[in-house]
C-alpha positions in Angstrom: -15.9 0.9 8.8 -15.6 0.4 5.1 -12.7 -1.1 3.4 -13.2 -0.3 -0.3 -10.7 -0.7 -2.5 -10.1 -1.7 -6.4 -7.4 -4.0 -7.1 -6.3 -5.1 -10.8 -3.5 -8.1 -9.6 -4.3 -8.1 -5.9 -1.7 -6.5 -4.3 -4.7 -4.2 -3.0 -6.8 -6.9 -2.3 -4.0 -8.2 0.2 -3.7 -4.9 1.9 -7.5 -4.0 2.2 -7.8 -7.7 4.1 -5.5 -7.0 6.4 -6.6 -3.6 7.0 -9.9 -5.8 8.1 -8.3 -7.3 10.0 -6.7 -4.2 11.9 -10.2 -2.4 12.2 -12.1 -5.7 13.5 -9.8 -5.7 16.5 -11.1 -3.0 17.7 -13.8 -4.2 20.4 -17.7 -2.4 18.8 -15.8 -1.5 15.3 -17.4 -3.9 12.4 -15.4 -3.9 9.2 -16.8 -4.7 5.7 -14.8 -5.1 2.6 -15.9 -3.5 -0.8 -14.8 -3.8 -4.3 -15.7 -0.7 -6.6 -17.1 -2.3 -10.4 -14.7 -3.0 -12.9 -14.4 -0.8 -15.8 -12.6 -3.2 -18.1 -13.9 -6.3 -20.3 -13.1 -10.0 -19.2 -11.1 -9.9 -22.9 -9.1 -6.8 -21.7 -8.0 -7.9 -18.2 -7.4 -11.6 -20.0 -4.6 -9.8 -22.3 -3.2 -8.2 -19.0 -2.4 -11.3 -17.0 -5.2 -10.3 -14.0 -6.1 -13.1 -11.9 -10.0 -13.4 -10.9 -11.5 -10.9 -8.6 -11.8 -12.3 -4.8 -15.2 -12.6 -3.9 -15.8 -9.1 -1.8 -19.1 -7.8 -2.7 -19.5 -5.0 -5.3 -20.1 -1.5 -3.9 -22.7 1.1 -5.5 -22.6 4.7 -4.2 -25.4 4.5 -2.1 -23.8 1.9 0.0 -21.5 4.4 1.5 -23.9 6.7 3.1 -24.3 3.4 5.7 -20.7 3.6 7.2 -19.2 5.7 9.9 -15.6 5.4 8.3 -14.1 4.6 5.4 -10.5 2.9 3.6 -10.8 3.7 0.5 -7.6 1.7 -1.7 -6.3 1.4 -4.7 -3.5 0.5 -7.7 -1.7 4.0 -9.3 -1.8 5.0 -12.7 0.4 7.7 -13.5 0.6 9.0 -9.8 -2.7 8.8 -9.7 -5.6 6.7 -8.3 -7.0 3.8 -10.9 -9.9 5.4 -13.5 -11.9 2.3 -11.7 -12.0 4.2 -8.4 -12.1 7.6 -10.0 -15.6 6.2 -11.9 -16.8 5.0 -8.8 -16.3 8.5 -7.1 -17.4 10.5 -10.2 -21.1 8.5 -9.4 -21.2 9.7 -6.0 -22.9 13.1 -6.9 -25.9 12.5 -5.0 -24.5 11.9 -2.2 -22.4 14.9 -2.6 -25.6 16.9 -3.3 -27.2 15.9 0.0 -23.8 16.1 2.0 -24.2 12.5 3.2 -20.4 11.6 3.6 -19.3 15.2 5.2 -17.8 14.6 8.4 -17.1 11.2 8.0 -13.5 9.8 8.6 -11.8 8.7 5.1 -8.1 6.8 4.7 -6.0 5.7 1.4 -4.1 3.0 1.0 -2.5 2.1 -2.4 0.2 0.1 -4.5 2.6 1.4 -7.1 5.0 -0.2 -9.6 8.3 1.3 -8.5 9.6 3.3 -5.9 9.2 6.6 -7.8 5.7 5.5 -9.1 3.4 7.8 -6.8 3.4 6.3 -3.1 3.0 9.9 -2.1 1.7 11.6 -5.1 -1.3 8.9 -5.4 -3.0 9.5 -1.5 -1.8 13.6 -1.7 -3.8 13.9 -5.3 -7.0 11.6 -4.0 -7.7 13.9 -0.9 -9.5 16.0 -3.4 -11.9 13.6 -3.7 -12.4 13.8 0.2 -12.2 17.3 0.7 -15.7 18.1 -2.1 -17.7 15.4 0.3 -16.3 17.4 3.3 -15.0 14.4 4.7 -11.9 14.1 7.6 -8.7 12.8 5.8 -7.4 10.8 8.2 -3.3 10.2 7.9 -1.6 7.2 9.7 1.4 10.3 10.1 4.2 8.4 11.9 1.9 6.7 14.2 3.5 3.4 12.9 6.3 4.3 14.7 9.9 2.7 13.8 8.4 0.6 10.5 7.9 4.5 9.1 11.7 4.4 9.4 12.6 1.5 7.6 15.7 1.7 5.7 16.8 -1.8 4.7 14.4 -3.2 2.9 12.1 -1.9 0.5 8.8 -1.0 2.1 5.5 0.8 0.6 3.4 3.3 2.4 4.2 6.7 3.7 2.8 9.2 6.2 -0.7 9.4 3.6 -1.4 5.7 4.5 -0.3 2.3 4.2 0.6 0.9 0.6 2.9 -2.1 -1.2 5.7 -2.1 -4.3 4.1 -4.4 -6.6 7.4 -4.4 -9.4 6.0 -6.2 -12.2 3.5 -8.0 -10.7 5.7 -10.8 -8.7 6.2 -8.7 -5.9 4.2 -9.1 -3.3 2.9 -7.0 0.2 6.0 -8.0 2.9 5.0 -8.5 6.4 6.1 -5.4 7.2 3.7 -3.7 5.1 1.2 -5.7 6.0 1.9 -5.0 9.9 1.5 -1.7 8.7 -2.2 -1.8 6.9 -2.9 -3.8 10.4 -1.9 -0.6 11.8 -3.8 2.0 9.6 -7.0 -0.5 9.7 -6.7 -0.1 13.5 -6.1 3.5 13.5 -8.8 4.2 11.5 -11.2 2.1 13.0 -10.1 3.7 16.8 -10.5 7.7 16.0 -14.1 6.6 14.0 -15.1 4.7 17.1 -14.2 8.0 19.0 -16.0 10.4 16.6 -19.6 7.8 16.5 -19.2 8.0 20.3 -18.9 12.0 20.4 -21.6 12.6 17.9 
């Protein structure tokens, strides 16, 4: 199982190791993380504030075609997935062209700004990606049980996958969301253990 992600501050990063976490617990399942390239200068992300990358190797395209699953996470812009994961997909035409990823079990996980900033909008508009490699979108659905029903506290994520409120940039993942990318990574990891074994 892949864990790929692109994360600009890190509240990604957080998630997608912990979602490693999740998947590696399950006995046979190996889980790699990935970072897709960076799109922006070292001057640009300076002026923003980002902190250095973590040290998860860069993907290219062609690594995919190697994995049996896939989390595939990321900031939102707009409601949207991050142009640096967009790019990343929009250079996956050969493998699209040769069908190499259909069939394959895919999940999102993501951070937004605010509440109203795209926790649903952000996984619902990336399954479009998924759905041109004929890949399985695979929702966690309410499989988390009572953490989907949180009402106290403020908690990311939503039926689409696991995700974290990053505010401006202070806030970080909560161990409830973080129980919960435990979760999906687990999840995941489990139905494309079943799917390997069935092929």
């Amino acid at each position: 199982v892949y864990i790929v992600y692109y994360s600009t501050y890190g509240h990604v990063e957080k998630l997608a190791q912990e979602i490693k976490k999740g998947a590696a617990s399950v006995e046979g399942v190996e889980a790699k993380l990935w970072q897709v390239p960076e799109t922006l200068s070292e001057e640009v992300l300076g002026k923003m504030g980002a902190p250095a990358k973590g040290d998860a190797p860069i993907i290219t395209p062609n690594d995919l075609a190697e994995a049996d699953g896939f989390l595939f996470g990321f900031p939102t812009r707009f409601g949207m997935m991050a142009v640096q994961f967009k790019a990343f997909l929009d250079a996956t035409g050969g493998l699209w062209r040769t069908q190499q990823l259909a069939g394959k079990p895919a999940g999102l996980f993501y951070s937004t700004g605010s509440q109203g900033g795209g926790q649903e909008t952000t996984p619902l508009t990336a399954i479009t990606q998924l759905v041109h490699h004929g890949m399985i979108f695979v929702p966690i659905g309410y499989t988390f049980g009572g953490g989907m029903f949180e009402m106290e506290n403020i908690k990311g994520g939503s039926p689409y996958g696991s995700g974290t409120y990053a505010g401006d940039g202070s806030r970080q993942p909560t161990e409830l969301e973080m129980e919960q990318a435990f979760h999906q990574g687990k999840y995941i990891a489990t139905i494309t253990k079943k799917l390997k074994g069935s092929a």
